[in-house]
C-alpha positions as CSV (number, residue, x, y, z in Angstrom):
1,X,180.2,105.2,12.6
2,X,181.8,102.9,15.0
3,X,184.4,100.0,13.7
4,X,182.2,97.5,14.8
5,X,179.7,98.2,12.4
6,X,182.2,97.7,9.2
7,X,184.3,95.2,10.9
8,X,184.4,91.6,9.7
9,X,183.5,89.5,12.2
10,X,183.3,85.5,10.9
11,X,187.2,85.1,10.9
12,X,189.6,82.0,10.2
13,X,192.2,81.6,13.0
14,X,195.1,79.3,13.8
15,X,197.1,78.9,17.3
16,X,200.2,79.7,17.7
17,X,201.4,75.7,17.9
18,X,199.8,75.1,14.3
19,X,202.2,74.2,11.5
20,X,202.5,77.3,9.1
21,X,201.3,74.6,6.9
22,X,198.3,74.8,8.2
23,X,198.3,78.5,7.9
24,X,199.0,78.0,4.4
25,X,196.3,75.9,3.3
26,X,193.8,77.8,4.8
27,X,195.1,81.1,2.9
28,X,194.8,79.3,0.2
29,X,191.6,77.3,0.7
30,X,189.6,80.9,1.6
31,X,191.3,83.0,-0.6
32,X,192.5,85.1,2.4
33,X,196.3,86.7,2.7
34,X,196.7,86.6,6.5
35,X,195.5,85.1,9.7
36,X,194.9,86.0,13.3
37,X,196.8,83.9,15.9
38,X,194.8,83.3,19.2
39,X,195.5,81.8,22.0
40,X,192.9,81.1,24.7
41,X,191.0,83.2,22.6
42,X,193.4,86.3,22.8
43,X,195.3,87.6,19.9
44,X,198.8,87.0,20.0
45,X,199.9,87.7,16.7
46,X,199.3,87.8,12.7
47,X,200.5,85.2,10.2
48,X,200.7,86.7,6.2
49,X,202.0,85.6,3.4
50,X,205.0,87.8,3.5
51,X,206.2,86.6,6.6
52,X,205.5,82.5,5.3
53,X,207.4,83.9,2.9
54,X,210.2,85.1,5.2
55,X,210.3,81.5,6.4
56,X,211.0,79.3,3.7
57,X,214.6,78.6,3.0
58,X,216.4,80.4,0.1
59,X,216.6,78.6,-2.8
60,X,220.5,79.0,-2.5
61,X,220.9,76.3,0.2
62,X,222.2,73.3,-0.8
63,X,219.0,71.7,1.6
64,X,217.2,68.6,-0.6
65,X,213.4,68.9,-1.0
66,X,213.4,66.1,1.6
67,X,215.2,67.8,4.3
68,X,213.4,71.4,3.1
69,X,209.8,69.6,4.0
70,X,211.7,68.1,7.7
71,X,212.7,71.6,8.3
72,X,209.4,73.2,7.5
73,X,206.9,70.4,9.1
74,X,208.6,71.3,12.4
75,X,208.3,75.0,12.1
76,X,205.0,76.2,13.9
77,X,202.8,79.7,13.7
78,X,204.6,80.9,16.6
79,X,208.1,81.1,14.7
80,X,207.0,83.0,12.2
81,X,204.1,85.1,13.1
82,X,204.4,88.9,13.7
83,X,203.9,89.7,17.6
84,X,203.7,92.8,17.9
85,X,200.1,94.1,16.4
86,X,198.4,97.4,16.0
87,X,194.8,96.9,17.1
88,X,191.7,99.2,17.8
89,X,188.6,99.1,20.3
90,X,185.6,98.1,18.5
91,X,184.1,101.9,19.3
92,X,186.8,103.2,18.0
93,X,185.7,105.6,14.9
94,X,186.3,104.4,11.8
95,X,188.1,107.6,10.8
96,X,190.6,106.7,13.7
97,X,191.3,103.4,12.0
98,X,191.4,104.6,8.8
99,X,194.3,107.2,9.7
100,X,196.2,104.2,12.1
101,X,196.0,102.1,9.0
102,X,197.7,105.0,6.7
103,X,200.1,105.5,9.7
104,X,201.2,101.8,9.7
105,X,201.1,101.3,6.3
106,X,199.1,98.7,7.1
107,X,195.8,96.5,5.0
108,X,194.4,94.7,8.3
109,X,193.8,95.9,11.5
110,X,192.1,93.6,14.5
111,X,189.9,94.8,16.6
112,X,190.4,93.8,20.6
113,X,188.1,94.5,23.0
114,X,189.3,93.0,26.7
115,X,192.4,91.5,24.7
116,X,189.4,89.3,23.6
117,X,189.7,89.3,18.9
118,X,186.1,91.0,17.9
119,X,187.2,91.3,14.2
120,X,189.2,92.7,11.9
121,X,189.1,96.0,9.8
122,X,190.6,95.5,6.6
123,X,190.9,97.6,3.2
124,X,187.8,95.9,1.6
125,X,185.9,96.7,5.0
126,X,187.0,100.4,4.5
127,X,185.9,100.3,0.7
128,X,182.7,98.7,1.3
129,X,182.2,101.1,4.3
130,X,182.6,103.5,2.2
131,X,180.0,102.2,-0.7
132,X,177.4,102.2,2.5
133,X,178.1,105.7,3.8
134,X,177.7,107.4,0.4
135,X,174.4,105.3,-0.9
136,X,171.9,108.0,-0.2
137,X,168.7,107.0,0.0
138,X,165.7,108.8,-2.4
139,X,164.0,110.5,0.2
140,X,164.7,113.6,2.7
141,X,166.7,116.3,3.1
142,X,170.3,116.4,1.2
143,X,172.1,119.0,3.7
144,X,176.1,120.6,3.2
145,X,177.7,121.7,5.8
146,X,180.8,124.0,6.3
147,X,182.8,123.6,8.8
148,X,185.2,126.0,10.3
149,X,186.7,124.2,13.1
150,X,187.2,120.5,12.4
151,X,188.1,117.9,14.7
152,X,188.2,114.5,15.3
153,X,184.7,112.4,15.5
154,X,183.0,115.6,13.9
155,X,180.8,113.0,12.2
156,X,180.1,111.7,15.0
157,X,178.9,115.6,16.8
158,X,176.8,116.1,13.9
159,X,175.2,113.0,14.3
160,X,174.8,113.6,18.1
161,X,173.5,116.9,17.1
162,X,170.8,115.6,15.1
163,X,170.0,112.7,16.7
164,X,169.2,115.1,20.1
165,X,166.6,116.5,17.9
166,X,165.0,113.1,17.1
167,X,166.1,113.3,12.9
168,X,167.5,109.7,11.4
169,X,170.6,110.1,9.4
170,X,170.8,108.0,6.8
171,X,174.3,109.2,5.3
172,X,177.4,111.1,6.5
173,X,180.0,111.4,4.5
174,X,183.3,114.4,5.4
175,X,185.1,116.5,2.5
176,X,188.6,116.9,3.8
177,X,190.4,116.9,0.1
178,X,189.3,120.6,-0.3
179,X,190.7,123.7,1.0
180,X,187.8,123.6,3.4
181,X,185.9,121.0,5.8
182,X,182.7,120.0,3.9
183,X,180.2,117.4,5.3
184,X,177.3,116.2,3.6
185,X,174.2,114.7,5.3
186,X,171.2,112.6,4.0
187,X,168.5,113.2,6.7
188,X,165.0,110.9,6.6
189,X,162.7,114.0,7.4
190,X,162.0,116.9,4.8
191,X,162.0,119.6,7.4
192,X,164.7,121.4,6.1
193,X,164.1,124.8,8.1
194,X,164.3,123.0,11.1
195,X,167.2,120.7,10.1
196,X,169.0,124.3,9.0
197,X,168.2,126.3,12.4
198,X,169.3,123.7,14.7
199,X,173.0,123.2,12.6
200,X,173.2,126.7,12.4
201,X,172.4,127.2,16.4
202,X,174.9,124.6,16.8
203,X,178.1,126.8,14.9
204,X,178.0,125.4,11.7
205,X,177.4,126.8,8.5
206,X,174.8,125.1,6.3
207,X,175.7,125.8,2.5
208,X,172.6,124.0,1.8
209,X,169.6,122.5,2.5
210,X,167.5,120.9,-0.3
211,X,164.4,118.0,-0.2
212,X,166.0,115.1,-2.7
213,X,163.2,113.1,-5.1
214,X,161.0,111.4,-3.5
């Protein structure tokens, strides 16, 4: 479960010269809450709302709505726009951009691959990744795992794991709220000795392994 699968990828940009004018009508016009700045196609920074915001004089000044508009017609993307960004490689995990995220404090993270903008990972991504991943599908094998010794990209060793052994996975979804690691796996085959022995020679503990409806 790479970030470049739940990554958004058709994104609205401005460059760095723009008038944050600019940046706010196209906020407005797609209903978005921050832009990526690129130049020669390389992100150099993110324009929000909070730091437009930042930008516009306080309404203490003694400034007329003339001179307010002069001042703010001349003030570009660049003078406003945060510069230094947290990103993530586009194979990245998306567990690893989930915790940078929760790190930050953070809703939008780009992804850069080559300092080249591939996307953006945002909280909707996360949510609708999240919609995806637990969808399982009507047929198979359900399995639950325990795990003793977690780590990070177990999904990812489990899928390996299975994979190897030439079984699809459907849906993978990790338990972490509980005293213990439990994973839960929706396998496309309905072999579920097989599925069990080969977790089980692996080190894991399989709490169960049942055929779901057809």
């Amino acid at each position: 479960m790479a970030v470049r699968d739940f990554m958004t990828k058709n994104l609205i940009t401005v460059a760095p010269q723009d008038p944050i004018f600019d940046a706010v009508d196209l906020m407005k016009e797609h209903d978005i809450h921050r832009l990526p700045v690129l130049k020669n196609d390389q992100l150099v920074g993110l324009i929000t709302e909070g730091t437009i915001q930042a930008a516009m004089p306080s309404s203490a000044t003694s400034l007329s709505i003339h001179e307010t508009n002069f001042l703010l017609n001349k003030t570009t993307v660049q003078d406003v726009m945060v510069k230094k960004v947290a990103t993530i490689a586009p194979d990245a995990l998306l567990e690893e951009a989930i915790s940078l995220m929760r790190a930050k404090k953070i809703g939008v993270l780009p992804v850069v691959k080559d300092e080249q903008l591939q996307g953006i990972i945002t909280n909707n991504d996360i949510f609708d990744a999240f919609l995806k991943i637990t969808g399982y599908n009507s047929g198979g094998t359900r399995v639950t795992i325990q795990i003793t010794k977690d780590h990070k990209g177990i999904l990812a060793t489990i899928a390996q794991t299975l994979a190897d052994a030439d079984f699809s996975i459907s849906t993978l979804v990790v338990d972490r709220q509980t005293d213990k690691t439990i994973i839960e796996a929706q396998i496309d085959s309905q072999a579920t000795e097989q599925i069990s022995q080969i977790l089980n020679d692996a080190g894991y503990t399989v709490i169960s392994c049942v055929l779901t409806n057809a």
